[in-house]
N, C-alpha and C positions, 0 to 999 in steps of 0.2 A: 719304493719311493717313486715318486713322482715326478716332471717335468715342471713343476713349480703350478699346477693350473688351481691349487690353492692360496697360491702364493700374493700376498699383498700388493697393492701398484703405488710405486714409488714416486710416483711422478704425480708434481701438482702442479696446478694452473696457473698462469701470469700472473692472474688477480692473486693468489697466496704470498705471490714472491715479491710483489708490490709492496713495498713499507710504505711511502707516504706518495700520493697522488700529489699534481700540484696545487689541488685546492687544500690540501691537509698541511703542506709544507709549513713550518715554522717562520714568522717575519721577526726579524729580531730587529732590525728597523737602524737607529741611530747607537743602540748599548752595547757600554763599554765590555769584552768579553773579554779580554787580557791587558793587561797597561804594564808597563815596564817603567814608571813617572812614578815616584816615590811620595804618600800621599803627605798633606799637609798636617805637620803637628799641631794637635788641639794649644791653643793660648795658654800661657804659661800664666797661673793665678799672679793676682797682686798680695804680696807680703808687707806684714809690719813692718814698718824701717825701723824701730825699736830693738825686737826681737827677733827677727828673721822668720818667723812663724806664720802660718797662717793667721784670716781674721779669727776664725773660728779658735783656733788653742793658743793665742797672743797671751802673754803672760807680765806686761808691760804693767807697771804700779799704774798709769795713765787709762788702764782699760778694765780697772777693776768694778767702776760704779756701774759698767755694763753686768757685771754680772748679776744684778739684782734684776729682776724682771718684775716690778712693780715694789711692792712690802715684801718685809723681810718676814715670814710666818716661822715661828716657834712652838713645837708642842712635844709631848711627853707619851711616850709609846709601850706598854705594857706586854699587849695580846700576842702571842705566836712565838712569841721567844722565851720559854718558859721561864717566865717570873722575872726578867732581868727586866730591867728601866731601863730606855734608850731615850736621847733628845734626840729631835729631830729638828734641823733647822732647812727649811723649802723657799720653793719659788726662786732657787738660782736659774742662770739660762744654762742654755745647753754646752758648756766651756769645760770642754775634760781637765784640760792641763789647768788652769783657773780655779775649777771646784779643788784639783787634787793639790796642789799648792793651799788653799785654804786652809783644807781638812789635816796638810801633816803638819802648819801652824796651828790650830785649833788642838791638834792631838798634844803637842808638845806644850800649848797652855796650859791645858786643864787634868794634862797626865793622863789620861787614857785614850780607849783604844776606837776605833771609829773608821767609816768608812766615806766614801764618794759616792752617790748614784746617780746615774742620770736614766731618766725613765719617764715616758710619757709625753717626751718634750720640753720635761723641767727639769733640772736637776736639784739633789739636795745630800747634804748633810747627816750622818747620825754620828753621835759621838755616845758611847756607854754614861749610865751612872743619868741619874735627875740634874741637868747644868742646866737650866734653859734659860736664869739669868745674865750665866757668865759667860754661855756660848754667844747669847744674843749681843751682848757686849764686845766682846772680844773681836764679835764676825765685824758688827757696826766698824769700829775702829780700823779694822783689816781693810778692808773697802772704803772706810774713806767718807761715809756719809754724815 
């Protein structure tokens, strides 16, 4: 064995030991980098004074003609539900709590079974069975127009 004259050199120059030069230096300038100031809570939404709800799921008898977003469309649905008849009634707005209150008056009208959707933007309607008389009727009256 040897006196190390194989031996590696451990030793590097200024310039390796140097991380940032002053022109490399970071300026962080004015930004805030820790704050101890508790930040401001975002505004508290405006609620119905009615229902305490939001505008969006307001369930107020007074905010029902909103939920129609133009004509009331009615039609009768066949395809993809093997062979069963569904009414469909559209063009509600986007009102969860509104559609779903609807739909479990409209279930308990016409005795069956049906659901809420909202999709697209719109929402609407299905109740089982060919109604599309009595649903259309029933919804009119519901709402108020």
């Amino acid at each position: 064995m040897g006196n190390g004259s194989n031996k590696k050199s451990n030793s590097r120059s200024n310039s390796d030991l140097q991380l940032f030069s002053n022109s490399q230096s970071a300026d962080i300038g004015d930004a805030v980098v820790f704050s101890t100031e508790k930040p401001k809570p975002p505004p508290l939404p405006t609620l119905c004074s009615g229902c305490r709800r939001l505008p969006t799921d307001c369930v107020c008898k007074s905010n029902r003609k909103a939920l129609v977003s133009g004509k009331l469309h009615a039609r009768i649905e066949r395809k993809g539900r093997g062979g069963k008849t569904v009414t469909i009634l559209e063009r509600f707005a986007p009102n969860r709590a509104l559609l779903d209150e609807l739909c479990t008056a409209l279930k308990k009208r016409l005795g069956a079974g049906g659901m809420a959707v909202i999709e697209g933007g719109y929402g609407r309607v299905e109740v089982q069975g060919e109604r599309t008389a009595e649903a259309l009727e029933f919804a009119r009256s519901w709402i108020g127009s």
